[in-house]
N, C-alpha and C positions, 0 to 999 in steps of 0.2 A: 476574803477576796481572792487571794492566792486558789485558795480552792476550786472557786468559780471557776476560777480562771485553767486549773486545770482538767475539772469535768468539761468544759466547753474545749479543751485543745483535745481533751480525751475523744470526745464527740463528733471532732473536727475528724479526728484519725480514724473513729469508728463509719464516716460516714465517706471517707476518702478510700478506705479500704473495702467498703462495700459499693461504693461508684467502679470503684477498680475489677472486683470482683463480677458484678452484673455488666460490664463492659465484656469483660474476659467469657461469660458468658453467652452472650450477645454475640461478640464475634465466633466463639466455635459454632454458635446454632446456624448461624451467617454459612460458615464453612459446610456444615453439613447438609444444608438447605441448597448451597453450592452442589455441594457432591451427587445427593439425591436430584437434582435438576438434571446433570451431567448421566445422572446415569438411566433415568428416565426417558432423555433425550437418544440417546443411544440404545436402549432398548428399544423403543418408539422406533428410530431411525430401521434397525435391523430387522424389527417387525412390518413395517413397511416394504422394505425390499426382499423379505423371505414371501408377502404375502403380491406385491407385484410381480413377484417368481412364478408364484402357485398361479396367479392372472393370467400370465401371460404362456404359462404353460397347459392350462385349460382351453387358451384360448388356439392355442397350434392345435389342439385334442379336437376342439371343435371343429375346426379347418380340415383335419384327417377324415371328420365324420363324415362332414359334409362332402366330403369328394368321394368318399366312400360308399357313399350310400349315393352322389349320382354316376358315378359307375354300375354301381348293382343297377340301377333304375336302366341303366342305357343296356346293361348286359340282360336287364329284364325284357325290354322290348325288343332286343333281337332275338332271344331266344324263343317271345311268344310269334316275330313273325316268321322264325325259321320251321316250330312247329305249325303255325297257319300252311306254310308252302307245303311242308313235307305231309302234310295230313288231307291239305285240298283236294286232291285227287281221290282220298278214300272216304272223303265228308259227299264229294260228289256222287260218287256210287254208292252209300249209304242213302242219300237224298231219292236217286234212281231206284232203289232199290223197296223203300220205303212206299216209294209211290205203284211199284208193281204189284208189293204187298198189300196194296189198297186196290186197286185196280182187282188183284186175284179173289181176294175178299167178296167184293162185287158179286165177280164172273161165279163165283163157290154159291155164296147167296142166290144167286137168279138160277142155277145148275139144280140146287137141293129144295128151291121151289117148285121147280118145273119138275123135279124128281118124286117130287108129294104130292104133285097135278099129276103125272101118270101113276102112280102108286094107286089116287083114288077112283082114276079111270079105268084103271087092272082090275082093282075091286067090284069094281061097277059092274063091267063085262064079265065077272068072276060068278056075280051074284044072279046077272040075266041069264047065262047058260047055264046054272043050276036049274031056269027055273023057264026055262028057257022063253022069256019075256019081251027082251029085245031087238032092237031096232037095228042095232048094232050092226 
């Protein structure tokens, strides 16, 4: 009985020292589960605010463009109306100019008709005084 009695207090101690042990474990995993929270949080936290960073500094970038480009826009339309003014007076005489060309074209046309109308009436009276037939 004595024996019993001390495998069961042996048992007692073996199972008191492993409650103590798997506690003692239990809390460090506790700690470290801590630690890893803490430092996740804190990564997290820093990754946040470096990437609110990079947000918000895209977002001035954008802000730049966009003023940037309606400048360009407005510096565009003055410079197309400055060459509009500066060029209207030689767009007008090209217009003028254009139209005499057309106009001359005509006059050259109806000139080198009428130039082939007496050319064939040269001929004509060329051929009757040869032959001498004419009315002429």
């Amino acid at each position: 009985m004595k024996l019993r009695v001390e495998i069961i207090e042996k048992e007692a101690d073996i199972y008191r020292q492993s409650q103590a042990t798997l506690q003692d474990i239990r809390e460090e995993q506790q700690e470290c589960l801590v630690s890893h929270r803490e430092i996740c949080s804190a990564w997290t936290a820093k990754e946040k605010q470096r990437l609110n960073s990079d947000r918000q500094r895209l977002e001035r970038a954008m802000d730049h463009l966009k003023l940037d480009k309606e400048h360009m826009e407005t510096e565009d339309k003055e410079l197309s109306n400055e060459i509009l003014q500066k060029t209207e007076e030689f767009l007008t005489r090209k217009e003028e100019l254009l139209l005499q060309r057309g106009l001359l074209q005509v006059k050259s046309s109806q000139l080198l008709n009428n130039a082939a109308k007496l050319e064939h009436i040269y001929k004509h009276l060329e051929v009757c005084q040869k032959y001498e037939c004419c009315d002429a």
